[in-house]
C-alpha positions in Angstrom: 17.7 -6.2 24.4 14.3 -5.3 26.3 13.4 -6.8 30.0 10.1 -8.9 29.2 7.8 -7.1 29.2 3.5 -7.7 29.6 1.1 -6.2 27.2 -0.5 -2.5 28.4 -4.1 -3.1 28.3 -5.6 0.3 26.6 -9.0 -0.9 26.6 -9.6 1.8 29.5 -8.0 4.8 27.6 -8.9 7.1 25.3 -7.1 5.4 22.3 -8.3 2.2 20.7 -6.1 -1.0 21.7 -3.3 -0.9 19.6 -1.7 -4.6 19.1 1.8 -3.6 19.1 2.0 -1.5 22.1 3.8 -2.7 25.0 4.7 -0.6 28.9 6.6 -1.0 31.1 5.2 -0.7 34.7 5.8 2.6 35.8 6.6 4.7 33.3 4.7 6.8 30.8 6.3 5.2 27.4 4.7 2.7 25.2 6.5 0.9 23.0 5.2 1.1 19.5 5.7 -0.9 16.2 4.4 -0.4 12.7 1.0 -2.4 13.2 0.2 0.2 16.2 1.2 3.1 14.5 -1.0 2.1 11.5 -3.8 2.0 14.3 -3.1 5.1 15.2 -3.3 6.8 12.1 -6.8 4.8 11.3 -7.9 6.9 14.2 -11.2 4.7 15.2 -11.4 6.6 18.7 -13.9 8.6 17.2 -11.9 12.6 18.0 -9.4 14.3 15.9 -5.9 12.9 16.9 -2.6 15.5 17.5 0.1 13.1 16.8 3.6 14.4 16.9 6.5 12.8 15.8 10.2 14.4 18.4 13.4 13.2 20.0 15.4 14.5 23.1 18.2 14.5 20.7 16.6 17.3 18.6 17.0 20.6 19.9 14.3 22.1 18.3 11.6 19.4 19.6 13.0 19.8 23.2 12.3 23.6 22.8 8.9 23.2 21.7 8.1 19.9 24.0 6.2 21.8 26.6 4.2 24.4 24.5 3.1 21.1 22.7 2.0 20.0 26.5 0.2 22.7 27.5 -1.4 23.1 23.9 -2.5 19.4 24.6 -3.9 20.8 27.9 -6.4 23.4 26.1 -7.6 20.5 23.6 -8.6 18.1 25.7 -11.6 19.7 26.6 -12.3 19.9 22.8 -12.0 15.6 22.5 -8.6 16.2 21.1 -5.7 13.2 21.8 -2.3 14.2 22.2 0.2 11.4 20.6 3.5 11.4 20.8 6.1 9.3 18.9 9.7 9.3 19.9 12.3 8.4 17.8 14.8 8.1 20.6 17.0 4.7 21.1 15.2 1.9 22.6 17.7 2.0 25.0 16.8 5.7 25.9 13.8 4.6 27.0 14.1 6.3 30.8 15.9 9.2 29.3 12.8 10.0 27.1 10.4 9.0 30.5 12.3 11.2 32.8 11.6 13.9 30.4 8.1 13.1 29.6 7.5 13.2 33.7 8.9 16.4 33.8 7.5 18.2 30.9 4.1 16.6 30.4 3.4 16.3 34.0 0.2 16.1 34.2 -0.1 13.3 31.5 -2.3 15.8 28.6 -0.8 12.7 26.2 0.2 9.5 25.3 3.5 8.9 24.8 5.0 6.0 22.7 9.0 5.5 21.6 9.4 4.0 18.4 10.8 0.5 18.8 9.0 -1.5 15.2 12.3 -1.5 13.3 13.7 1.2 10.6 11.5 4.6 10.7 10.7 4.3 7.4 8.3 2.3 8.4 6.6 4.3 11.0 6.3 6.9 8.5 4.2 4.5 5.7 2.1 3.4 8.6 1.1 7.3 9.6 2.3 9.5 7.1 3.9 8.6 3.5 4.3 11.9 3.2 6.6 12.9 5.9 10.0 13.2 4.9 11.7 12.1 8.2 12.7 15.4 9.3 11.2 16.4 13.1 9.7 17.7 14.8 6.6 16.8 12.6 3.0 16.9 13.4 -0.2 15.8 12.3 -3.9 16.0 12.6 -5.9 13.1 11.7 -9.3 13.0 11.8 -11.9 10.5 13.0 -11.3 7.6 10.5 -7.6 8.7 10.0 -7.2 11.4 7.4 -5.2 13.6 7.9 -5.9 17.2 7.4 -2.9 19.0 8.8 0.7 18.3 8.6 3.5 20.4 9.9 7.5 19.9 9.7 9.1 22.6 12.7 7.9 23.6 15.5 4.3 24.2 15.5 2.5 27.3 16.2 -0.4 26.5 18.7 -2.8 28.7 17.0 -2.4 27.4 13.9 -3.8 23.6 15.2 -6.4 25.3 17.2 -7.8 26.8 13.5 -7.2 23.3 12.1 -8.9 21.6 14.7 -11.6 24.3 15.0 -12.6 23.6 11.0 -13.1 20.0 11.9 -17.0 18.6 12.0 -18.1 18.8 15.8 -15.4 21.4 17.1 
């Protein structure tokens, strides 16, 4: 199904090493399952977490893809990680890259594609809550709560408030 593929060390990153994420060279994707999506919602990096759950087949998430980019941008200087969760095909995975490299072209994220199994899963590890629908968005906090969810497309000054309220920002 998948080339071989060796294990990404994220040690030098700004997110924690996540067990279940594996790159390929030269692209921007990491594949994720539901033991590194549960990492990412535990959110040990220690700054609030934007994590948003698209897919190049949803209109509306294409749409929105590079206000969510540039939003990214203006956060980063506030500590804030921009994570992205595909829920394209596995074998999509240059489709969703291409578009990454075009849209997020100055890499204000990290990028993963959904590759653990049924999405039902991805959404106990992060967000029980979520319904499936996307787009969807989240912020968690340090230590992984989340104190903002969105289904649609999001309106930037809304998750500047959100993170604003947050301890430290």
């Amino acid at each position: 199904m998948f080339p071989r593929r060796r294990w990404l060390s994220l040690l030098a990153l700004p997110l924690v090493a996540l067990s279940g994420c594996r790159r390929d060279s030269g692209t921007r994707l990491t594949h994720l399952d539901a033991a590194a999506a549960a990492e990412l919602r535990a959110n040990a990096s220690g700054h609030p977490r934007l994590i948003h759950f698209w897919a190049t087949t949803c209109p509306p998430c294409v749409a929105e893809f590079p206000q969510l980019a540039a939003l990214a941008g203006d956060l980063k200087a506030q500590g804030v990680e921009f994570v992205t969760i595909s829920f394209d095909e596995p074998g999509d995975a240059a489709k969703v890259d291409a578009f990454l490299a075009h849209h997020d072209p100055t890499g204000n994220g990290r990028h993963f594609l959904w590759t653990g199994g049924k999405a039902s899963q991805v959404s106990e590890a992060i967000d029980p809550d979520w319904t499936g629908a996307i787009p969807h968005s989240l912020v968690v906090a340090p230590g992984g709560q989340i104190v903002w969810r969105h289904i649609g497309p999001v309106e930037p000054d809304e998750v500047r408030r959100v993170v604003a309220e947050l301890p430290g920002h």
